[in-house]
N, C-alpha and C positions, 0 to 999 in steps of 0.2 A: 542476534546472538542466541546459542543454544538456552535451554532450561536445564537443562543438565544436572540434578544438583541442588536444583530449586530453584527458584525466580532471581533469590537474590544473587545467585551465580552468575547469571545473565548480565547485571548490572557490575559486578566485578570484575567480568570478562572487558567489559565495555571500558573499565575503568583502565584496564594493562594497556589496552592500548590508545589510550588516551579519545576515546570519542566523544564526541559531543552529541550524538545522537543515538537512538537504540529504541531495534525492532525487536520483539521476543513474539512466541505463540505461548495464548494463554491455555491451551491445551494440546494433546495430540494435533498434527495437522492433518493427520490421513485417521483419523479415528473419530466414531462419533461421542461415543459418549466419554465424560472425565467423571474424575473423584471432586468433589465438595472442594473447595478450600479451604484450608485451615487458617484458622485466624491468626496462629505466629507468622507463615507463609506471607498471609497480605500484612504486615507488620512490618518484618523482613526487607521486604521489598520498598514499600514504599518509603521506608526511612532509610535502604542503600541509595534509591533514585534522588530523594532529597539531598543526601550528603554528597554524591555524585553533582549534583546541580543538574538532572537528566529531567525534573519533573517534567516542564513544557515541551521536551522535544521527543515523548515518548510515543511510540506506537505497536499493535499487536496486529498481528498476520490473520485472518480468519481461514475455517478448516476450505483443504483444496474441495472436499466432499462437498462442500453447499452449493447446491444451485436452487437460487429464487425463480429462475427462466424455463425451468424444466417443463414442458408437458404433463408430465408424469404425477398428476397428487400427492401422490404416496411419496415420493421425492420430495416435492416443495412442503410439503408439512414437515414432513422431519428437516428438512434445510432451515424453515421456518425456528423449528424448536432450537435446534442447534445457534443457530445465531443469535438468539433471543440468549441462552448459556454464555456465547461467548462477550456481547456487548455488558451481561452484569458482571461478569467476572473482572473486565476490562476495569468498569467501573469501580470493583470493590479494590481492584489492585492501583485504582489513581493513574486508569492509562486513558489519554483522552482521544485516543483516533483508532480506530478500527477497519484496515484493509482491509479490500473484499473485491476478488474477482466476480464481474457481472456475470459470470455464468455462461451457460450455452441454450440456446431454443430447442437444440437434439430435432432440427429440419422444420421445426412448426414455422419460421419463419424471422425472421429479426423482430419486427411490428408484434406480434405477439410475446417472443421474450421479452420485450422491453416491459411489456405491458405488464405481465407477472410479475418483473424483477417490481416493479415501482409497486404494485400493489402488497407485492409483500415486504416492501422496506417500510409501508405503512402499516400491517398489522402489528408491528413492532412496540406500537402503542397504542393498542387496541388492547390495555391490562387498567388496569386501578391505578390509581393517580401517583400512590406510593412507586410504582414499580414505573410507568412511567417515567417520572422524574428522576430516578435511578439509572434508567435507559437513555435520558435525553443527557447523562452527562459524557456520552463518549460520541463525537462523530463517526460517520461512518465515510470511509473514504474508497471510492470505487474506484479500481483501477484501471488503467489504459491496458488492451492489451496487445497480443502480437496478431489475432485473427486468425487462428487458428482454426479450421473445420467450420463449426456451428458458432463460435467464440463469438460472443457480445464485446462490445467496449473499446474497438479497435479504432473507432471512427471516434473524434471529438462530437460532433454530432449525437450520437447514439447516447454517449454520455449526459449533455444537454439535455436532451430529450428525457431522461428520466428524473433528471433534477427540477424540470419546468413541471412535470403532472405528479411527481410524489406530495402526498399531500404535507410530509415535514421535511421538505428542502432544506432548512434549517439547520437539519441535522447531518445534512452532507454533503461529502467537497469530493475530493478529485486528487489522486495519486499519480505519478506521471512518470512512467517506467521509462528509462532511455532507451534499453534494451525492445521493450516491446515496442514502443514508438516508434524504431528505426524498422523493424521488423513490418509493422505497418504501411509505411511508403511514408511517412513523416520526416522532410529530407532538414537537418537541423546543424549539421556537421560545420559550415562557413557561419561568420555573420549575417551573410544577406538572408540564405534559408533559415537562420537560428532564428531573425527578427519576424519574417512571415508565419515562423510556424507557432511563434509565440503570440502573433499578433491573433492567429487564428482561434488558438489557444482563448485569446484573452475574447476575440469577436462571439466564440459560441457557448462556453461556460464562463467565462469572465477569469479574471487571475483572481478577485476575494475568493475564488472557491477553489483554488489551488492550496493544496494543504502539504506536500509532502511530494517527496521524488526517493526513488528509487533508482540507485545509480549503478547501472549496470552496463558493459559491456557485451557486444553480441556475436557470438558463433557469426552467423547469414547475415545479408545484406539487405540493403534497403529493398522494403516489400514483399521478403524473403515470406511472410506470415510463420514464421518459423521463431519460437521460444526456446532459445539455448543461449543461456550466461555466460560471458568470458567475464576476463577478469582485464581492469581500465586499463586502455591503451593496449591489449593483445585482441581487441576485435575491429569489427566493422565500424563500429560510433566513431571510435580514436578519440584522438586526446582533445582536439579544438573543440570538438562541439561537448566537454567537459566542462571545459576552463571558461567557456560562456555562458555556461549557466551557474558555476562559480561566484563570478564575479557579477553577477547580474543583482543590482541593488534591491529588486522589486522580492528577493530572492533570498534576501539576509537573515532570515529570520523563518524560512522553512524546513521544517528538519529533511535532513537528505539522510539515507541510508544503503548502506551497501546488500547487494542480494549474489557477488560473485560466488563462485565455486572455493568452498571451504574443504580445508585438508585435515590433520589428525591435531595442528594446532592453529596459535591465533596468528604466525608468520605470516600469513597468505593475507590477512587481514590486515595486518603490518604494510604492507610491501604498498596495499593498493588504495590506502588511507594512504600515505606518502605521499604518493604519482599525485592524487588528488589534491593536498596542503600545499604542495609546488609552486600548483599553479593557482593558488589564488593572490591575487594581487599582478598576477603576469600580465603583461599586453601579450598579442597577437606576434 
């Protein structure tokens, strides 16, 4: 949901139409630096998400700008500094999960970005115990993507791999885009493909570290490596392989979020939280 307005508008948005889950950015997402928080702002907010009943199933987007995987120094430091701003802010405003695209290696190789992204999800607490502690109360949740170009994170594997050698695993889990999955060659869409790609899901990061889904429909087709949002049931996913991870018990209790294509109001958001409530409790 937008900021628009201020944090707590986010949670009032959320509230019209009735959700039970909510993504907001705790800053610009295409800008680096933000203004301070103000302490009515984190007030605001986290006593709207309370009285919403949003606490547990809240989460914040981090900026598209950061890349951990870069080559580039000059890049990864400031990526560095930047995510370091967004995980306290997360914190001060009582949001416990923190999404974050793994980034791109920009051709150094995958083996390498992996290896920056993991060593800078470590210097994260490489501060004073105070700050620290402050930092370890927000996960950070990396997400699947479409494979895009140079793109990390497309592969369950690749993922893995970075949760096994960070040295605070601890601190993070795993966001699981439909959109980019299907984009990926992740075939999920029947029961038989939905049970192996979970099972795979569960064989190479495990499902405890399944935190969060972002539920999107997709423009392109399976393996497309192409990132374009429809909106449920007008792309490639379609509706079954929705309504099975819906109803999938292991699943009850992870927030899901919507990332479709937003218009001038919350209709669109209306329409496709619907299609989604439908089918929960449907059979096949």
């Amino acid at each position: 949901m937008s900021i628009a307005g201020g944090f707590h508008r986010a949670v009032e948005r959320a509230v019209e139409v009735e959700a039970t889950a909510l993504q907001v950015f705790v800053k610009s997402a295409r800008q680096w630096k933000a203004a301070p928080l103000a302490p009515e702002a984190i007030a605001d907010f986290r006593g709207a998400t309370a009285a919403a009943g949003l606490t547990d199933y809240l989460m914040a987007h981090a900026s598209y700008l950061i890349n951990l995987a870069s080559p580039k120094a000059a890049l990864r430091k400031r990526s560095q500094d930047a995510l370091a701003v967004e995980v306290e802010r997360c914190a001060a405003l009582g949001v416990p999960f923190l999404v974050l695209h793994p980034g791109s290696h920009d051709g150094a190789g995958e083996r390498k970005g992996l290896e920056r992204l993991a060593r800078g999800l470590d210097r994260l607490y490489r501060v004073n115990a105070r700050q620290a502690a402050e930092r370890r109360k927000v996960t950070i949740l990396l997400e699947t993507t479409a494979g895009q170009g140079n793109g990390l994170g497309a592969s369950f594997d690749e993922l893995a791999w970075v949760l096994e050698n960070a040295r605070h695993a601890d601190r993070l889990g795993v966001c699981f885009d439909t959109c980019h999955a299907i984009a990926a060659g992740y075939e999920f869409r029947d029961r038989r493909s939905y049970l192996e790609t979970v099972r795979e899901l569960d064989r190479t990061l495990g499902l405890e570290h399944l935190k969060a889904f972002h539920l999107n429909d997709s423009m392109h087709g399976l393996g497309s490596r192409r990132d374009r949002h429809q909106h449920i049931g007008r792309g490639e996913v379609g509706l079954e392989a929705f309504r099975l991870i819906l109803n999938d018990r292991r699943f009850r209790r992870v927030p899901m979020v919507l990332e479709t294509p937003k218009g001038p109001d919350l209709s669109e958001d209306r329409v496709n939280l619907g299609v989604l409530r439908a089918m929960i409790g449907r059979r096949a």
